[in-house]
C-alpha positions as CSV (number, residue, x, y, z in Angstrom):
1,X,-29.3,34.5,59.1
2,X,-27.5,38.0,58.2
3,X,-30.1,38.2,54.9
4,X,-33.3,37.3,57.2
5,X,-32.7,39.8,59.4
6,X,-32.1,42.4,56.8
7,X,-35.5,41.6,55.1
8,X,-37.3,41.8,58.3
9,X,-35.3,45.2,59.3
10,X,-36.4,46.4,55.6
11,X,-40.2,45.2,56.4
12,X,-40.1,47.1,59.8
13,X,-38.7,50.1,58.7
14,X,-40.9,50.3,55.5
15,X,-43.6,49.5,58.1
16,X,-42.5,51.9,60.9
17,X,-41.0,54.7,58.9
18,X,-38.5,57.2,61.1
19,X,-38.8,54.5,64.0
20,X,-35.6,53.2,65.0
21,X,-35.3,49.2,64.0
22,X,-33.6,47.7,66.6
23,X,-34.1,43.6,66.5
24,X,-33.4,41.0,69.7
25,X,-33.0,37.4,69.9
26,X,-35.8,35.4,71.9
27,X,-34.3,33.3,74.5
28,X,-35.8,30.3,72.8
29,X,-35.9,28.6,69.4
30,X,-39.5,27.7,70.3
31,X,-40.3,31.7,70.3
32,X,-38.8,32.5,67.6
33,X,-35.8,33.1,65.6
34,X,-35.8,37.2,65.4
35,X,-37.9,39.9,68.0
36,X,-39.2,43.0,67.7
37,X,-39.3,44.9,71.0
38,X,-42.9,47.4,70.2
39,X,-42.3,49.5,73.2
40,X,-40.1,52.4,71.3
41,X,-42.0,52.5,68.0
42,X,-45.4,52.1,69.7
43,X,-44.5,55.6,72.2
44,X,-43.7,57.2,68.9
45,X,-46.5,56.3,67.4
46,X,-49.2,56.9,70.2
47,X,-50.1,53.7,70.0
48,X,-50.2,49.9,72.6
49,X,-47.7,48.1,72.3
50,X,-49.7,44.9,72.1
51,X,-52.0,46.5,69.5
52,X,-48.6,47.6,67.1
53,X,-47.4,43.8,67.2
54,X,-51.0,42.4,66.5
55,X,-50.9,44.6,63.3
56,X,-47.6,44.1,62.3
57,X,-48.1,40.5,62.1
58,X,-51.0,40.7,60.4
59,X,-49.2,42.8,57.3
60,X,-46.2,41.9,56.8
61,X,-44.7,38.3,55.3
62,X,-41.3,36.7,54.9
63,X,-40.8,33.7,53.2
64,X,-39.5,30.9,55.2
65,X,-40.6,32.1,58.3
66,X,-44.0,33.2,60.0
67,X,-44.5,36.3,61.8
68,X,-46.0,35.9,65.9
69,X,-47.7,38.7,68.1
70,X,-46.7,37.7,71.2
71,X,-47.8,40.3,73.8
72,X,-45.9,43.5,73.0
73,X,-43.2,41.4,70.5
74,X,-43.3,40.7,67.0
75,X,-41.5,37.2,66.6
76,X,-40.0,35.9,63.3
77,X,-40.0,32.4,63.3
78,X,-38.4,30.4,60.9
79,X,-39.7,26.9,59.4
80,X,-37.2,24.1,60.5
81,X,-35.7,23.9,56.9
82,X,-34.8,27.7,56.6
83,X,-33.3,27.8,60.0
84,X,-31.4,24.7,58.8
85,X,-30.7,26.6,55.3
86,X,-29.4,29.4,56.6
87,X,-27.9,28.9,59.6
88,X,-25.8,26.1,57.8
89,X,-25.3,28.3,55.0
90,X,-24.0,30.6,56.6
91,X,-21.3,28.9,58.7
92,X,-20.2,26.0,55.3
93,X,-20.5,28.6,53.0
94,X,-18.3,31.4,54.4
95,X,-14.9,32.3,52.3
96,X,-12.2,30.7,53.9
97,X,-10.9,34.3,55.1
98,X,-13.8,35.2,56.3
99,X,-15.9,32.5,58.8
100,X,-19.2,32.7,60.4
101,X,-19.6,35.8,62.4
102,X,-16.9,37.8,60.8
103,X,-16.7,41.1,59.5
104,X,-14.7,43.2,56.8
105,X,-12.6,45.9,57.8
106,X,-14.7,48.5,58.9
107,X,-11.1,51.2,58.5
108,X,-11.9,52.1,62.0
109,X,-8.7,52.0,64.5
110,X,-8.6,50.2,68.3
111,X,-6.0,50.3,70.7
112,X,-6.0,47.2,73.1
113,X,-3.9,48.1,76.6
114,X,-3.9,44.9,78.5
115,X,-1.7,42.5,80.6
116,X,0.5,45.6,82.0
117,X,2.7,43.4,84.6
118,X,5.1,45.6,86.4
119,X,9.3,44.7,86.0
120,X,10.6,42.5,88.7
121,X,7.2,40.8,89.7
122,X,6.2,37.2,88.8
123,X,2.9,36.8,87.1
124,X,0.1,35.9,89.7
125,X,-3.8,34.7,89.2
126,X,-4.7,38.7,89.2
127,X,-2.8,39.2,86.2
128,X,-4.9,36.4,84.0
129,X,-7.4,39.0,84.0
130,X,-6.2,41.8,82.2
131,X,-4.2,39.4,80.2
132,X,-6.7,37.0,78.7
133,X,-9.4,39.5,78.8
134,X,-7.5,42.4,76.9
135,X,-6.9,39.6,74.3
136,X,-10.2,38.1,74.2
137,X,-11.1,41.9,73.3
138,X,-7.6,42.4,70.9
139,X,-8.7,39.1,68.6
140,X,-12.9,39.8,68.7
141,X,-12.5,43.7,67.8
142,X,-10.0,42.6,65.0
143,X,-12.5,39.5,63.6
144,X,-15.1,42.3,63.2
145,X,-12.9,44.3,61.0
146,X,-11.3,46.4,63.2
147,X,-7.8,47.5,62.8
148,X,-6.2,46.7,66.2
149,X,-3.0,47.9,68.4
150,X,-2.0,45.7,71.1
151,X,0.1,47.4,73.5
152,X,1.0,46.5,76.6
153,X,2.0,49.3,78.9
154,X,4.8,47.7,81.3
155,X,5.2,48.9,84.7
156,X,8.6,49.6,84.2
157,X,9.1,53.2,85.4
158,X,8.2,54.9,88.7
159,X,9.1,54.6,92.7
160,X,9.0,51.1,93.0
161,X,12.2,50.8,90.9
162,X,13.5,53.2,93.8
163,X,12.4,50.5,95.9
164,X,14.3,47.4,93.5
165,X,17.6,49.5,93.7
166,X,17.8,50.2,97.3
167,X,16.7,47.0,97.8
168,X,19.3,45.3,95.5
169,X,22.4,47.5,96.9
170,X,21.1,46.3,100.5
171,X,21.2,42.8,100.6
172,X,22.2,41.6,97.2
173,X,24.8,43.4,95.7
174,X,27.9,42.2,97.5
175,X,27.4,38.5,97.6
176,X,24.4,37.9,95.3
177,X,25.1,40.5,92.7
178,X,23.8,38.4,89.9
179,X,21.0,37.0,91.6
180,X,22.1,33.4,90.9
181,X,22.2,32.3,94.4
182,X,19.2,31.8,96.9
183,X,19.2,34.2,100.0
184,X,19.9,32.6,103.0
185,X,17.0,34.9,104.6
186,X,14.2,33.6,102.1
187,X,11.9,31.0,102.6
188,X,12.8,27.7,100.6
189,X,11.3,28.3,96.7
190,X,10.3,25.2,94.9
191,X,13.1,24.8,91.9
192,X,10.7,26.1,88.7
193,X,10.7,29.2,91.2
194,X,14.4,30.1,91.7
195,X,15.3,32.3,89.0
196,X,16.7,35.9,89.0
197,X,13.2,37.1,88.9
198,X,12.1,35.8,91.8
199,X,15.0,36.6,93.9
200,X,13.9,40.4,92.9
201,X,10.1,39.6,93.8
202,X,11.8,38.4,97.2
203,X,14.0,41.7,97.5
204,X,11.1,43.8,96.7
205,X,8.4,42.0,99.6
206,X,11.9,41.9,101.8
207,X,12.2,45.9,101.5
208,X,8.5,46.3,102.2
209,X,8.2,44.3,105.0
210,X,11.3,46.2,106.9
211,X,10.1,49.6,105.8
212,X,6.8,49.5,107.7
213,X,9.4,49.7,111.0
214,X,11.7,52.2,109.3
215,X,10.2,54.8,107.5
216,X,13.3,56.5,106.8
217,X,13.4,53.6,104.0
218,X,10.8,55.2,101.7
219,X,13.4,58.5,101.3
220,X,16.1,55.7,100.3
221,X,13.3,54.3,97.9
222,X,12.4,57.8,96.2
223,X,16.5,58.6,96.2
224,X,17.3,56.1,93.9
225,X,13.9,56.7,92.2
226,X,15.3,60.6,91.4
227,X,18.8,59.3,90.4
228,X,16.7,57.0,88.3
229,X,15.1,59.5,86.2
230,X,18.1,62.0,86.5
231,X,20.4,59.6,84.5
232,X,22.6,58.7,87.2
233,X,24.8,55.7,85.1
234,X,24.5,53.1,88.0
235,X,20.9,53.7,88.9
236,X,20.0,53.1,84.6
237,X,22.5,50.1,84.5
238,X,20.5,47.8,87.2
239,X,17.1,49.1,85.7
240,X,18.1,48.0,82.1
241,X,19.3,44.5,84.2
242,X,16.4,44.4,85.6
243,X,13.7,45.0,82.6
244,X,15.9,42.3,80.7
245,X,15.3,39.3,82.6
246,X,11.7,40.1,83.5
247,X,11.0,40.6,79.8
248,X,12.6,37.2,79.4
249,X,10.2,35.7,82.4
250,X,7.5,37.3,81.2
251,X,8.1,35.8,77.4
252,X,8.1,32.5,78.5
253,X,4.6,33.3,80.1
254,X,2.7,34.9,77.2
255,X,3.9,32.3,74.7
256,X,1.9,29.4,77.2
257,X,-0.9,31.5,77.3
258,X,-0.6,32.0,73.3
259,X,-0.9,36.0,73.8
260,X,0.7,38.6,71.9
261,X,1.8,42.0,71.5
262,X,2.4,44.4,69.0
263,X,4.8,45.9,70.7
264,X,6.9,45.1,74.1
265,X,8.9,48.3,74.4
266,X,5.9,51.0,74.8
267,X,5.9,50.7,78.9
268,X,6.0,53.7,81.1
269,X,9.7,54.6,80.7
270,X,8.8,54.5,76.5
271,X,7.6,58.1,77.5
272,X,10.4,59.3,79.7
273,X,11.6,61.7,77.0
274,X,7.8,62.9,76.5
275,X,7.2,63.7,80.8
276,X,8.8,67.6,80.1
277,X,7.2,68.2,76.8
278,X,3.8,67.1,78.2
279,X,3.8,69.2,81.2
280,X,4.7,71.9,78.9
281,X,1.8,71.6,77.4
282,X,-0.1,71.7,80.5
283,X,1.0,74.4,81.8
284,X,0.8,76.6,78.4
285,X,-3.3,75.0,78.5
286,X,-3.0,77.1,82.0
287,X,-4.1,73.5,83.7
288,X,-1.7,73.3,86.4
289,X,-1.7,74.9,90.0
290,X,0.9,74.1,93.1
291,X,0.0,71.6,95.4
292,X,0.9,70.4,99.0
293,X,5.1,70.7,99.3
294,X,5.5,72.3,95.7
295,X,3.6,69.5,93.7
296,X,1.7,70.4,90.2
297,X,-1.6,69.3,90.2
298,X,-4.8,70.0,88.1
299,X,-8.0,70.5,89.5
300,X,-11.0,69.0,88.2
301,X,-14.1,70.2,90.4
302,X,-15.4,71.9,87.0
303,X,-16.3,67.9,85.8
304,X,-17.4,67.1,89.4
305,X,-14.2,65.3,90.2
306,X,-13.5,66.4,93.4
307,X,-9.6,64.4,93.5
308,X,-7.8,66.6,91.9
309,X,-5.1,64.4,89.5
310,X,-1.4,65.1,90.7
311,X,0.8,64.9,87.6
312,X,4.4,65.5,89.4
313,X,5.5,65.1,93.1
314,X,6.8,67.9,95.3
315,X,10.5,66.5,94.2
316,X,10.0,67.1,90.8
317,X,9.9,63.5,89.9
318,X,6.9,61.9,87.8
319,X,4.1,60.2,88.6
320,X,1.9,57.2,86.8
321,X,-0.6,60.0,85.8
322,X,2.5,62.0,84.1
323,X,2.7,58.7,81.8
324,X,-0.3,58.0,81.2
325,X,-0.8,61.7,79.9
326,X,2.1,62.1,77.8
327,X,1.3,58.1,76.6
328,X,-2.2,59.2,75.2
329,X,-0.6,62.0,73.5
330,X,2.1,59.5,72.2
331,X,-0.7,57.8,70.8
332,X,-3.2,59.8,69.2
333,X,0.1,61.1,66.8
334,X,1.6,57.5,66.0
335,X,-2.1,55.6,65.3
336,X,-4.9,58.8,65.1
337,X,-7.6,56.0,66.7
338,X,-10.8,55.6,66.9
339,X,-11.0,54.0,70.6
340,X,-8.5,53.1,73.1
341,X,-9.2,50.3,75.9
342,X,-7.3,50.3,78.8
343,X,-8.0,46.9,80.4
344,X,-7.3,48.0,84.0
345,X,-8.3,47.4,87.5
346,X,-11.3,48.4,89.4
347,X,-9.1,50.2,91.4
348,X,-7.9,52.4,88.9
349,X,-11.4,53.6,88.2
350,X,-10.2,57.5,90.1
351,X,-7.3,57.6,88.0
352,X,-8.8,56.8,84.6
353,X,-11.3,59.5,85.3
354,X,-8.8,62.4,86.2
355,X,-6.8,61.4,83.0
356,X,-9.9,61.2,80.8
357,X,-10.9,64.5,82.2
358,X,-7.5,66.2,81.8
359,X,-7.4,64.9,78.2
360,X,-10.7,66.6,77.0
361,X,-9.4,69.9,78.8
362,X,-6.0,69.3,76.4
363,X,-7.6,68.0,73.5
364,X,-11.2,67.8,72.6
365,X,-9.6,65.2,70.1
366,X,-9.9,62.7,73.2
367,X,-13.6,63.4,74.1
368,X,-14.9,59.9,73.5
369,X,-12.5,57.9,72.5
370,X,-11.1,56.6,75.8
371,X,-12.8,53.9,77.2
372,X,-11.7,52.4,80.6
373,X,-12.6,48.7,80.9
374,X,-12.1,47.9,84.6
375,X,-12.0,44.4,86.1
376,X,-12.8,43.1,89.2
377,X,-9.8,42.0,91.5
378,X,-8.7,38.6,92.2
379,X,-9.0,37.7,96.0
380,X,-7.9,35.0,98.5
381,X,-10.5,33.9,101.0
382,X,-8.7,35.6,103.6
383,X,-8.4,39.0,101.8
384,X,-6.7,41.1,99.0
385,X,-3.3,39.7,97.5
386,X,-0.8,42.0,97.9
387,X,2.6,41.6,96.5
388,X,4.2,43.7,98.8
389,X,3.4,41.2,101.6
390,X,3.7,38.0,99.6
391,X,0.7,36.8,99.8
392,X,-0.3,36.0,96.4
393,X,-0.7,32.6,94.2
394,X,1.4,32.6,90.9
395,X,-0.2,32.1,88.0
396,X,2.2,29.5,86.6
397,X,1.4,27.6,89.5
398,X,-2.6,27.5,88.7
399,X,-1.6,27.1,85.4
400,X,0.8,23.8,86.1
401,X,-1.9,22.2,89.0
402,X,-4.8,22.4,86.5
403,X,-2.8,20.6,83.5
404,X,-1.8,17.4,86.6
405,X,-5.0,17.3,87.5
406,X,-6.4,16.8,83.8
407,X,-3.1,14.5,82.9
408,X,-4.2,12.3,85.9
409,X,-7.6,12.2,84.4
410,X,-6.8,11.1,81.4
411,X,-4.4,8.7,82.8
412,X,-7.0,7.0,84.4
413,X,-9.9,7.4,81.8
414,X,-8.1,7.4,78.5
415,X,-4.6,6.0,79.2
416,X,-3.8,5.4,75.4
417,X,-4.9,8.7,74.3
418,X,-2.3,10.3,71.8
419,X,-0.1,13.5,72.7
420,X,-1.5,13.4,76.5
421,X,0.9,16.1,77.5
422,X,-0.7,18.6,75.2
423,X,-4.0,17.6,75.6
424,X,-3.2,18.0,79.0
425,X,-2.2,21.4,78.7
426,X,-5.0,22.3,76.2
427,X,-7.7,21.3,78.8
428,X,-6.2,22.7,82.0
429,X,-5.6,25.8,80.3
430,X,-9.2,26.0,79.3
431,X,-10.3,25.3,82.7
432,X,-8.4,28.6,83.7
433,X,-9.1,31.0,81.2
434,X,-12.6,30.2,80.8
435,X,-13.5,30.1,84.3
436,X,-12.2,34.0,84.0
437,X,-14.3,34.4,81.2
438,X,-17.4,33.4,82.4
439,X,-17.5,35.6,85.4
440,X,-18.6,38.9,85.4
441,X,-15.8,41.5,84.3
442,X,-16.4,44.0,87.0
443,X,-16.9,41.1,89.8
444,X,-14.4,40.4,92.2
445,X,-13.5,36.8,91.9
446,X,-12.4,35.0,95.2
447,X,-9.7,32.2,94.3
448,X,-10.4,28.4,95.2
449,X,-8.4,26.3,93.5
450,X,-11.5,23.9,92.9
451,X,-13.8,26.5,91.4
452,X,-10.7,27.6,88.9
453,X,-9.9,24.9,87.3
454,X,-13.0,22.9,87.8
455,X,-13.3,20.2,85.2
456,X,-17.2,19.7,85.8
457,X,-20.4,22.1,84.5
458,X,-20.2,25.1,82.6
459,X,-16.3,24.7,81.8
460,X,-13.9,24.8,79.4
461,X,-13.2,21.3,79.4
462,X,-17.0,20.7,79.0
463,X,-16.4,22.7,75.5
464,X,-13.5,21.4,74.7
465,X,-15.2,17.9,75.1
466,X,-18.2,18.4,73.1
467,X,-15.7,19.8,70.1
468,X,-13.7,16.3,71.2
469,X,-16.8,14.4,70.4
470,X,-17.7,15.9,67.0
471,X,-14.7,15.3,66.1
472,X,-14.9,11.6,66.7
473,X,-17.7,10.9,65.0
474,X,-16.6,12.6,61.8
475,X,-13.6,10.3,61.9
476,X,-16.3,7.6,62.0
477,X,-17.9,8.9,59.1
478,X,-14.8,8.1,56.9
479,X,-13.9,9.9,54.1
480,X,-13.5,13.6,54.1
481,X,-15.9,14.4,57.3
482,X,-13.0,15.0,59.9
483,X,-11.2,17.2,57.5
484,X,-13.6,19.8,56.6
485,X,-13.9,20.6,60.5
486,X,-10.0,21.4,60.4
487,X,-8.7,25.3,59.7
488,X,-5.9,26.1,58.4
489,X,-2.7,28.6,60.4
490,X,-4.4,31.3,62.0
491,X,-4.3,34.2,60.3
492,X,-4.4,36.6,63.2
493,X,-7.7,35.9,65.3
494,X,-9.3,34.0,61.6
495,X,-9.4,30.4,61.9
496,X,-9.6,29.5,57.9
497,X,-12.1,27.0,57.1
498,X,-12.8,26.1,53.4
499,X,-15.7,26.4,52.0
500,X,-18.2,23.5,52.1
501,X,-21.5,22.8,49.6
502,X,-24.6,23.2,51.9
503,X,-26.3,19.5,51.6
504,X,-29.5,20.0,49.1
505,X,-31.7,17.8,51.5
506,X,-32.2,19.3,54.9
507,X,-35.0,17.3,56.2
508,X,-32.9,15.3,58.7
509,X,-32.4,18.3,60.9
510,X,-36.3,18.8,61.8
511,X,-36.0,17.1,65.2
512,X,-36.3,19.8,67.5
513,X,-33.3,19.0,69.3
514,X,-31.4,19.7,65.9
515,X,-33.0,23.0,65.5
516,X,-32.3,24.0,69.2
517,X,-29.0,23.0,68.3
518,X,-29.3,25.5,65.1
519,X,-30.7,28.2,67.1
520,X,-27.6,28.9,69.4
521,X,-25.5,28.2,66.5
522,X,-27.6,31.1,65.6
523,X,-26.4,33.3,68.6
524,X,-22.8,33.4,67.6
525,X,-22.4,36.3,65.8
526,X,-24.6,38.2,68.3
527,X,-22.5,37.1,71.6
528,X,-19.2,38.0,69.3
529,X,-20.6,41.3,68.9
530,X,-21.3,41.2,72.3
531,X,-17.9,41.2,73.6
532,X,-17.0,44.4,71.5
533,X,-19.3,46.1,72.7
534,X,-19.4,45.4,76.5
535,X,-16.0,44.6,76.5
536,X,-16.0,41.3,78.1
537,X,-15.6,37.7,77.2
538,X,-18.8,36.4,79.3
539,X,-21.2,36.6,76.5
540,X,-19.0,34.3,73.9
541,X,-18.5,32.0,76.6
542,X,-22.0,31.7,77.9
543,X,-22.8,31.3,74.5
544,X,-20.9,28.2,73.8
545,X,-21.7,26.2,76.9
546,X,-25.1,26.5,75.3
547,X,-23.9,25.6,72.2
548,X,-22.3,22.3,73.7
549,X,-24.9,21.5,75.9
550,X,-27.8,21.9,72.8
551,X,-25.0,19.7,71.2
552,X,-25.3,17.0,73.9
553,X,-29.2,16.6,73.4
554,X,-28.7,16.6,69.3
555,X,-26.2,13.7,69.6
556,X,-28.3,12.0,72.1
557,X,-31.2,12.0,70.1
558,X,-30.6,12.2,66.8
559,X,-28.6,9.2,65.5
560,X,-26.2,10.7,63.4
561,X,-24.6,7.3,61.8
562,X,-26.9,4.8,62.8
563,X,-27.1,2.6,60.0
564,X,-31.4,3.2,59.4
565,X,-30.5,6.8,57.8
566,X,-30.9,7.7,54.3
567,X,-27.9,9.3,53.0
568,X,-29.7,12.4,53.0
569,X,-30.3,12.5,56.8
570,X,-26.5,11.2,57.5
571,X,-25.2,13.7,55.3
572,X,-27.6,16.6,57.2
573,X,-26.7,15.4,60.5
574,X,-22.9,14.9,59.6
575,X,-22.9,19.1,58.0
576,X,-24.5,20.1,61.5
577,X,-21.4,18.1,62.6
578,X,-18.9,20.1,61.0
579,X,-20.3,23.5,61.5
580,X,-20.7,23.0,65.1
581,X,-16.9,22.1,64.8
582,X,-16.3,25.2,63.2
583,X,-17.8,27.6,65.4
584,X,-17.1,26.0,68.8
585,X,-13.3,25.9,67.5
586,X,-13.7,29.6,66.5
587,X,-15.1,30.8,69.5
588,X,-13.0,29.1,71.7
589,X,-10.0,30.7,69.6
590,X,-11.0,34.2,70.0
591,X,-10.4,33.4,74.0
592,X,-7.2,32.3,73.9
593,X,-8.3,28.6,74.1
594,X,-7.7,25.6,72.0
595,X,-9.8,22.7,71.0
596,X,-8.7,19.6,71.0
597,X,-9.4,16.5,68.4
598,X,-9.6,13.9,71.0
599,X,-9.6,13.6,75.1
């Protein structure tokens, strides 16, 4: 498809000279394969719209395909067999380190900031969101060529460890100093639940619920916070506990969701040493002006920010701002990139904004390289989680419920099915992190368990199933069929396929529900690209269901080993098969999801 659409750019632009080219894909097979939007070129030109399509159709040819003035579009669309030729080419042919949709190293550099838990806090539904979409974005910027960083910038420094250590010294440190015991003042926890992590999740809700009737709390909280950062050896020894064995919790959780970093140790307090040296620098750039109670702040009225960004408290102690500053300094030195995602929050939209702001006054270096991708929050029915009241669902839990619910599934539908554990896990995990994936980025989601890890409809599992279903009839086939729908070990966000002949007799992919099928195969690369560059999964995932439902209707309809077919056709219908394997696998890979053989 890459080679069409570079002879019909070439035709438009010898066509259309100094017009910018810019082709879309019709929404239907049946309209064509390739658009031209007139509107742009025709304004340039003084001309219709309607008028510039009608003549464009009428002078310009590519083989394989007719041209279609339809309205104000100029359609390309391509005769069964070339659609079949080179959509199938295209996704049999590709080098084994380089599959369908792919890209070669462009040399351009992308830092990924995602997942960003804080210490001593258990992973909830709200942090699936910046996890899986920060590495949906981390493996799709890479398989395009780019040279990706994936960072993620712990919460590990700042006043809520002043809250941990007053909160530890109050009720835990005499009797419960290694927090190996249950409090006798917390609710029962279930027994996956009662580890030294979330005996400091229940100190940390504990202190927060007490302080709203004793203020005098918070000065305890920012105490210990200011002995924190002044070195004070007791103060560092618990934070260093502390950091260890959420690390350690939060291990465990990354490895199940199959996400990565490149590094673990680039959190807030990475840039403790960096806080004084940056507001150096901010004061010598003649940015900074006192605030209320002897706080530095920077004002930002001159960008029409009207907030202006507070870099360092009245007390002299840092503030998330003061780390995220001295962080994007950090970072333009150690990786000189091209773009930086921060994969935060919708709530953090202010913030981003007074730091990008700040930046470009430091450095014009930063002017458009820093991109904020926000997120909308994860709700309960009744409201906002909070973790500072408790009120929150843990992710491990959604995680464990939707893998039952599939395992009892299976155990009624398919009681003999091999590895049901894994499978198990496969699907329910699909159920979660594509139901994220197929909302909205910048949309709130309101939690239900049944619309999370629904089983039914534009699912994961419905994916999953339809690559399940290939993959049993290619094991039907015999022979090598099954096989050449398997990759080899990752290699990073690449699933290796080898390369496979394209069949010489295409004719048994002319029913149209074949070529539908060919036409969202067709969409791949696009939706891919998509993701990149509106930095969000949806289009990838919306683009598979279609993929699996066209997939449906070709299996339905187009016998693919009934015993009346030629070899020819079999062989056809068998490659459509295999590349439908191959790019359903692929995609789903790039989300963070597997696909299983058989469910």
């Amino acid at each position: 498809m890459e080679t069409l659409r570079h002879t019909f750019e070439q035709q438009l632009a010898a066509a259309l000279p100094g017009v910018d080219i810019a082709l879309e894909r019709p929404k239907s097979g049946e309209v064509g394969d390739l658009a031209f939007p007139c509107f742009r070129a025709a304004k340039q030109l003084g001309k219709n719209p309607v008028q510039l399509s009608q003549e464009l159709a009428g002078s310009l040819s590519i083989e394989g395909g007719i041209l279609v003035a339809a309205g104000p579009y100029l359609n390309l669309k391509l005769a069964p067999e070339a659609r079949a030729k080179a959509v199938l080419g295209a996704i049999l042919e590709a080098p084994a380190g380089r599959p369908y949709g792919s890209r070669r190293a462009n040399g351009k550099k992308v830092i990924v900031e995602y997942s960003s838990p804080n210490i001593a806090k258990l992973f909830t539904i709200g942090h699936l969101r910046s996890t899986m979409i920060g590495h949906a974005l981390a493996q799709t910027h890479q398989f395009l060529g780019y040279e990706v960083t994936r960072l993620n910038h712990l919460g590990d420094w700042g006043t809520q460890f002043g809250t941990l250590l007053a909160a530890y010294t109050r009720w835990a440190q005499a009797d419960n100093a290694d927090l190996e015991k249950d409090f006798d003042w917390a609710e029962p926890a279930p027994d996956k639940r009662r580890t030294p992590l979330f005996r400091l999740f229940q100190l940390y809700v504990r202190f927060h619920a007490e302080e709203e009737n004793d203020p005098a709390m918070r000065d305890e909280a920012r105490g210990w916070f200011k002995r924190l950062e002044a070195g004070d050896a007791e103060a560092r020894r618990l934070w260093s506990w502390f950091r260890k064995i959420s690390l350690k919790e939060f291990q465990r959780i990354y490895d199940r969701l199959g996400v990565s970093f490149d590094t673990l140790e680039q959190g807030e307090a990475f840039y403790e040493d960096q806080l004084v040296p940056t507001m150096d620098r901010l004061e010598q750039a003649g940015l900074l002006v006192e605030g209320d109670k002897g706080a530095r702040i920077i004002n930002l009225e001159d960008v029409g920010i009207s907030t202006p960004c507070l870099v360092q408290k009245g007390d002299g102690t840092s503030i998330y701002a003061t780390r995220d500053l001295a962080a994007a300094l950090y970072r333009k030195e150690a990786y000189a990139f091209d773009r930086c995602l921060y994969v935060v929050g919708t709530d953090q939209v202010l913030h981003f904004q007074q730091i990008f702001a700040v930046l470009d006054k430091l450095d014009p270096w930063f002017k458009g390289r820093m991109l904020h991708t926000p997120f909308g929050m994860v709700k309960l029915p009744e409201g906002k989680m909070s973790t500072r009241k408790g009120n929150v669902i843990f992710l491990e839990d959604v995680l464990d419920e939707a893998r039952e619910r599939v395992a009892a599934i299976i155990d009624e539908k398919n009681p003999d099915l091999k590895d049901k554990a894994e499978v198990a896990e496969m699907l329910g995990m699909g159920a979660v992190v594509f139901f994220d994936a197929m909302n909205d980025r910048v949309k709130p989601i309101t939690f239900t368990w049944d619309r999370v890890i629904a089983l039914d409809g534009d699912t994961g599992p419905y994916v999953q199933y339809a690559h399940a279903r290939i993959m049993s009839v290619l094991r039907k086939a015999t022979g090598d069929w099954a096989a050449r729908a398997q990759a080899g070990d990752p290699l990073g966000p690449v699933l290796p396929f080898e390369e496979m002949a394209l069949p010489t007799d295409l004719s048994g992919l002319q029913a149209p529900e074949a070529q539908a099928l060919l036409f969202e195969l067709a969409g791949l690369p696009q939706a891919v690209s998509a993701v990149a560059e509106g930095c969000m999964a949806t289009p990838l995932a919306r683009q598979l269901v279609a993929v699996a439902r066209s997939f449906s209707g070709y299996y339905t309809n187009c016998p693919i080993l009934a015993p009346e077919n030629t070899p020819e056709v079999r062989e056809a219908r068998l490659a459509l098969c295999v590349a439908t394997a191959r790019a359903l696998r692929q995609g789903l890979f790039l989300m963070g999801i597997q696909a299983p053989d058989e469910m």
